[in-house]
N, C-alpha and C positions, 0 to 999 in steps of 0.2 A: 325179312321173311325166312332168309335159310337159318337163322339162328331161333328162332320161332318152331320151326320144323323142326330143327337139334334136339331141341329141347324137347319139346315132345314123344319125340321116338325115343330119345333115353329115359323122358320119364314115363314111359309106355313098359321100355325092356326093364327097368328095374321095376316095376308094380307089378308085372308079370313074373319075374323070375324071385321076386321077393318076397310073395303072398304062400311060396310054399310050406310044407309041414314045418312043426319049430324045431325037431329034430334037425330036418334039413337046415334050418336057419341059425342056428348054432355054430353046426359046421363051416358054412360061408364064412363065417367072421374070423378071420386069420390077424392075430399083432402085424403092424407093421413092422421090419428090421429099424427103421428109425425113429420107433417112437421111444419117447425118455432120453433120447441122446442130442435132442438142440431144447435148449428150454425155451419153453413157450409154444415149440410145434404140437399141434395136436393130429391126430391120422386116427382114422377111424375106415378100414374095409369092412365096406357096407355088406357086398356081395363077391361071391368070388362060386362061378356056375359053368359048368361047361355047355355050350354051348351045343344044340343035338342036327343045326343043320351042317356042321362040320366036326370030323373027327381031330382029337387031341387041343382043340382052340377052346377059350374059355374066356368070358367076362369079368372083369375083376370092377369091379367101383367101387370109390376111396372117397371119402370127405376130407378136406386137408384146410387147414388154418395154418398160416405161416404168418409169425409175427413180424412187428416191424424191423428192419435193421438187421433183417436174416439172409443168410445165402444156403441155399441147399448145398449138399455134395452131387458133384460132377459125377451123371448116370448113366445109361440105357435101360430100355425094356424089351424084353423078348415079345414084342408085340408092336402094335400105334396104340397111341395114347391122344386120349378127346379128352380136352379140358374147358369146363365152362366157368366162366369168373361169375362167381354171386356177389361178392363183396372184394372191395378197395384195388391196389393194383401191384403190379409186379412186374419186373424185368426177364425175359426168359433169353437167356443163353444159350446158344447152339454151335458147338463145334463146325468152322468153316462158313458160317451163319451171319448174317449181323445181327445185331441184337434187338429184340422189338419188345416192347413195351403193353402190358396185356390190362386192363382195367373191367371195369364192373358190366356185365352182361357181351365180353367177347366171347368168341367161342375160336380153341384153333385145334391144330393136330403136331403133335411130335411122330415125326415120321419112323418105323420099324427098326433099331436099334439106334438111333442117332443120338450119341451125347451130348448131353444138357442140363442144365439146373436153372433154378427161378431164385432171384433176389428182390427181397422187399427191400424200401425206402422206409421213408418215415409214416408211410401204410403199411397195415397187416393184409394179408390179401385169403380172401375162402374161396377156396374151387370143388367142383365136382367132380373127379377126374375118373373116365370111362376106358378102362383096358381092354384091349381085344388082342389074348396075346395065349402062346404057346401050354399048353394045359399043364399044370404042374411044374412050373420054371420059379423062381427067384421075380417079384415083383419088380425088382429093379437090382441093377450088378451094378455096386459103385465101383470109378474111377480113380483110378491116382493123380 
């Protein structure tokens, strides 16, 4: 049921904040920093809106394909990050973390700067991934 709900309400806040002028909707769609640099990753921000019941926070949602036999670089985000698996599965890494295991219709949260990356197996893994994060910041600061 609460993943039900998730779903819902973000697919509420994106039909909402998505349906605006195309002007507007141009604008939202920012390149990812990593797209073209792992092949096969595909990234695509969907929406990127500041949010009007809080000043400087803003919405960012990403559609991501991660191929099989991939590891992200090791990140944070100036925000939380909600991610819902639509398709296959993935290992999500967190600093001080144990490691947990994310598949088709989870829903979890990467909590407000925590370092972390998601490894696929021998599945490609597609997520939605819903940022609520610092208005104007770097999508993500990689790590060394």
């Amino acid at each position: 049921m609460k993943k039900l709900l998730f779903v819902m309400v973000c697919s509420l806040i994106f039909m909402t904040t998505h349906t605006s002028n195309s002007e507007e909707s141009v604008q939202t769609k920012k390149p990812d920093q990593l797209s073209g640099k792992i092949e096969g990753l595909k990234i695509e921000n969907l929406l990127a809106e500041k949010l009007e019941i809080a000043d400087s926070i803003e919405i960012v949602v990403s559609h991501l394909v991660v191929p099989p036999n991939t590891m992200l670089p090791m990140h944070w985000h100036h925000g939380e990050e909600f991610v819902y698996v639509l398709e296959g599965s993935a290992f999500i890494i967190q600093k001080d973390k144990a490691d947990s295991k994310i598949v088709k219709g989870d829903v979890f949260k990467i909590p407000f700067k925590q370092i972390h990356t998601a490894k696929t197996t021998d599945d490609s893994c597609t997520v939605v991934v819903f940022r609520v994060h610092e208005e104007g910041k770097p999508t993500r600061v990689l790590v060394d």
